[in-house]
BASEDO-497423 format. One record per residue (C-alpha): x, z, y. Coordinates in steps of 0.5 Angstrom, whole numbers, plus 500, padded with zeros to 3 digits. Each point is the difference from the previous one (the first is absolute). Layout:
# BASEDO-497423
XZY...
# end
This chain:
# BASEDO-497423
522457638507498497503507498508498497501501493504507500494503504495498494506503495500506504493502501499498492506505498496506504494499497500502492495496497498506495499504507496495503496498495499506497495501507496495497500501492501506496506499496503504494507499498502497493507499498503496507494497503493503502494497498492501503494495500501494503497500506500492500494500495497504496503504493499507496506500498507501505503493500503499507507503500504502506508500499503504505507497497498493502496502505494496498494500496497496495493500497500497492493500500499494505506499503501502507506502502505500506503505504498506506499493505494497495497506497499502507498492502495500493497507501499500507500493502505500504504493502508501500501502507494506499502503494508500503497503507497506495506502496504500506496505504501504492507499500500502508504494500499497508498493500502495505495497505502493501498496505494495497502493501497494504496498493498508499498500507495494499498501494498508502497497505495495497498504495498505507497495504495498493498507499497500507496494499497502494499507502496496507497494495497507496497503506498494503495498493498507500497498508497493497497504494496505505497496506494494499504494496503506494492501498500496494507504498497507502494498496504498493504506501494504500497497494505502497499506502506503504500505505502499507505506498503495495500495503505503506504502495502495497499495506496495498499495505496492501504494502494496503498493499505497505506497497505502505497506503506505498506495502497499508499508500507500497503495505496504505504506498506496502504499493502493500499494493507502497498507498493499500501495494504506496493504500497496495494500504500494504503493498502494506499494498502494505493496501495508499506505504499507497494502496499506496501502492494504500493498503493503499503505495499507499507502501504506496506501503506501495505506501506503497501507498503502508492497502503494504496494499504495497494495498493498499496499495492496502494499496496494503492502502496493497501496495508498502507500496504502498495507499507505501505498505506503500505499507507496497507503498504502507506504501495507500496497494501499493493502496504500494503507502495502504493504497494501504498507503506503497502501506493506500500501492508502500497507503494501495502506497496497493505500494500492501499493502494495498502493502493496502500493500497499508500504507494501499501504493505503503495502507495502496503504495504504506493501504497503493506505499505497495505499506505498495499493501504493500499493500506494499499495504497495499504498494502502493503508499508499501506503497501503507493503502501504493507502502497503507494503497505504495502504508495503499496501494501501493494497497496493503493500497498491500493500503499491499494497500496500494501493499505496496503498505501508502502502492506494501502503507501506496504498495505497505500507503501505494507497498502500506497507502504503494507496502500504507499506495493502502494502495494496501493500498493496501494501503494497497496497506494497494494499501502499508505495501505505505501506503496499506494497496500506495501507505494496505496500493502506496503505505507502502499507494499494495507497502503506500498499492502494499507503503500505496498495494506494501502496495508501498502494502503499493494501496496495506505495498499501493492500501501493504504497494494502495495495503505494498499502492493501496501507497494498495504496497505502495506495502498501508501508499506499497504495505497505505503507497506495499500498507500508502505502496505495504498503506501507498507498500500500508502507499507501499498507500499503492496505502496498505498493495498504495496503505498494502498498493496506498495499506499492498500502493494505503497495503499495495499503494507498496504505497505502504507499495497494499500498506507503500503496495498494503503502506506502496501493497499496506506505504504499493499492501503500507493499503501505506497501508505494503497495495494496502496497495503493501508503498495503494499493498506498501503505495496497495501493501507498495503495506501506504505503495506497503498502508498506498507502497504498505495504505502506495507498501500499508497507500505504496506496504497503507498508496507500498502498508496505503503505494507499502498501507496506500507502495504499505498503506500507495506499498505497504506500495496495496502495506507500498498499492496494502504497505505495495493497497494501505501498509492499504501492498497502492494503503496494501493503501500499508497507501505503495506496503499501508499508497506499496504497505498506505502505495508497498501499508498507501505503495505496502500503507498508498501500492493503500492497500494502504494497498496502505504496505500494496492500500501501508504492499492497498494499504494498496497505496500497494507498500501509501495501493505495497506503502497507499499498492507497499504507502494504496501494494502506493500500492499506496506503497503499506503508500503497494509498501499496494493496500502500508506496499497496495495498506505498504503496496494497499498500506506496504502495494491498501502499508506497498498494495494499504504499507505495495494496498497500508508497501500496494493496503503499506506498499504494503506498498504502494505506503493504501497498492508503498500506504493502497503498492506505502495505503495500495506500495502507502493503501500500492506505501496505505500507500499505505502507498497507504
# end
């Protein structure tokens, strides 16, 4: 649905971002902005601010910013057109209904039509797996010891052993080859016709949190491969964004999500009680299976496979889990390999103490670490305390790193101002949370002297740009100051100069900035967090006239002679190169009075 720009305008005028966000996070005010805990990820400390004069927010924690439209997309999880519907209907703004067009109306369509056919493919597996032919899959699900009450409720079902069962029954339903090859369930060639994606599995139908089937995953019986298979991508299917059994765990009233491995970790966990289970699908934890958890929960608790291939899929997961702002925990599974072995072994109570007992994720990766260094060995214990004391700057937070500090300190027997210092040494030098290991070494080695330099160089240039943004936008006068020296052409980082180029347009036609309708101009979300951080970019001593006209200074002869060396480089002819001399010649004469 297109809406026109003024509407969007409008109804992001008639929703101050204080009120809505307020709804969500408690905020106090300080000096002109309000500040609470970041929402987007975990802080003791308010970060997250909230300006009602910019009408945006900005967390200088980690990063997230934008307007009332992305907060609304990022903590609900709305697309676009959702977070304008809801803001709307607050605003008591009426919405116009257009008519969908052809494309809408087909793709709307197809999208129905497939819903249907996985709903009627379910059906038909849960029939196949209760007559004679879906014995040997009755017999694999009992041995795992499931009840006929679990089974119907997350429907599983048995394709059986002919290879193109499902697609005659789906041709005999009357859906023709062009939808059927939409489903991922059936693939036409021209010598074989229609056969099936799935035969002689046991079949675990895939919903999504409406509980409208948008998939299948199968577990052959035999000795066939793969072990596990999962239904393709479709136009209802991206198992990147999608978690098995979230659409039961997400009304569990337990405090948070466990993530599994398998369906069969998830079926198992749900029928002994811990309905607060989920699985990714067949691949890797992702970004976005993180983002959707965070809807719901607060805390995630990684209950892998006790094997190395578990521990690995746990450390993927942990960074991403904290990014998306949520707490996370591990689970030990040892001595059995996961979740369903261990409360078949040892009981639901004994998983309930485990639960109770989770690792911090921090200290489990700290734990990991440790097996890489031998701690009978001077050397090896002291590159491992090394080694720690740079991950402990992931920690921007003071506090909660000497928090931090002090339980490693605890749990490995070192001092804890020791094991301070050394993390002060390595914060002083530079080392800090975006640099890896690799970028360390590179700090070391001589003949990155010069590379370095120029990144320094290059990164001071784009802060002095995002600083004369975030000016400008509060003080609108500084425009007429800066105009004879700086237009949209001198910021050259291409975020920068596309804000840039917004906020001098708006200002030539309403003498006046509003950085939350220039958000509203960029679609990807981290486009919004950079735009965000560049009208929230600030120096101490800024409430100072002297040291905040020194800055200016500063800041536009910085931009200005960086933009001359970008013209310089590119320059074809010698007008352009005399032009440049001349510009370069008055910069020395530069001064902006406030």
């Amino acid at each position: 649905m297109y809406y026109p720009e003024e509407l969007i305008e409008e109804i992001r005028s008639r929703n101050d971002i204080v009120d809505v966000i307020s709804g969500y996070v408690k905020l106090q005010k300080k000096g002109a902005s309000y500040f609470g805990l970041c929402p987007f990820h975990n802080e003791k400390s308010p970060s997250f601010s909230v300006s009602g004069q910019k009408q945006m927010y900005y967390c200088f924690g980690c990063g997230a910013g934008g307007n009332v439209f992305t907060f609304l997309m990022e903590y609900e999880n709305y697309t676009f057109v959702e977070a304008v519907k809801a803001l709307a209907q607050r605003a008591g703004i009426t919405l116009p209904e257009a008519e969908p067009s052809a494309q809408e109306k087909k793709e709307a369509s197809l999208r129905q039509k497939l819903l249907e056919i996985n709903k009627l493919a379910a059906k038909y597996f849960y029939f196949q797996l209760t007559q004679p032919q879906g014995a040997a899959a009755r017999n694999y699900l009992e041995g795992r010891q499931l009840s006929h009450e679990t089974i119907v409720k997350f429907g599983l079902g048995y394709s059986n052993k002919f290879s193109n069962d499902l697609y005659q029954y789906l041709r005999s339903a009357g859906y023709d080859d062009y939808i059927l090859k939409e489903t991922g369930l059936v693939t036409l060639d021209e010598k074989r016709g229609g056969y099936d994606k799935f035969w002689n599995r046991v079949m675990f139908p895939i919903m999504d949190i409406n509980n409208r089937v948008i998939g299948f995953g199968g577990r052959v019986l035999g000795d066939g491969t793969p072990k596990y298979l999962n239904s393709p991508e479709t136009k209802l299917f991206d198992k990147s964004r999608n978690l098995y059994g979230l659409n039961l765990a997400r009304r569990s009233r337990r405090p948070n999500m466990i993530i599994c491995e398998g369906y069969m970790d998830v079926i198992s966990m749900h029928q002994a009680g811990f309905d607060n289970a989920v699985a990714s699908l067949g691949t890797a934890f992702t970004s976005p299976q993180a983002s959707l958890l965070k809807r719901y929960t607060d805390e995630v608790l990684l209950a892998y496979d006790s094997d190395g291939a578990g521990v690995k899929a746990a450390l993927r997961a942990i960074p991403m889990l904290k990014e998306a702002g949520l707490r996370s925990r591990v689970i030990s599974m040892k001595p059995y390999k996961d979740p369903d072995e261990f409360i078949k072994n040892l009981g639901t109570e004994a998983f309930e103490e485990r639960i109770a007992h989770a690792q911090n994720s921090f200290m489990f990766e700290i734990s990991v670490m440790e097996k890489d260094y031998d701690l009978n060995d001077p050397d090896g214990k002291t590159g491992f305390f090394n080694a720690i004391a740079k991950k402990l700057l992931e920690f921007n937070q003071e506090l909660e790193r000497k928090n931090y500090i002090e339980a490693v300190a605890r749990q490995y027997g070192i001092a804890f101002n020791d094991l301070n210092r050394l993390v002060n040494r390595y914060g002083l030098s530079g080392y800090g949370q975006n640099q890896t290991r690799a970028s360390a070494q590179d700090r070391s080695d001589g003949g990155q002297t010069g590379q370095k330099r120029r990144q320094e160089k290059e990164d001071a240039v784009v802060t002095a740009q995002k600083l004369l943004l975030t000016w400008l936008c509060e003080d609108t006068g500084l425009f007429d100051k800066i105009g004879d020296w700086i237009s949209p052409q001198d910021f050259t980082d291409g975020l920068c100069h596309e804000a840039a180029v917004c906020v001098f347009e708006e200002y030539e036609k309403k003498k006046t900035v509003t950085p939350a309708r220039i958000i509203s101009l960029f679609e990807d979300k981290e486009e919004h967090d950079a735009i965000a951080r560049a009208f929230n970019t600030t120096i101490r001593d800024e409430n100072d006239k002297a040291a905040r006209e020194k800055a200016i200074n500063e800041t536009v002869r910085r931009i200005k002679t960086a933009s001359l060396e970008h013209m310089s480089k590119n320059a074809r002819d010698i007008a352009t190169l005399q032009e440049i001399i001349r510009q370069r010649k008055a910069l020395q004469k530069l001064h902006i009075s406030l």
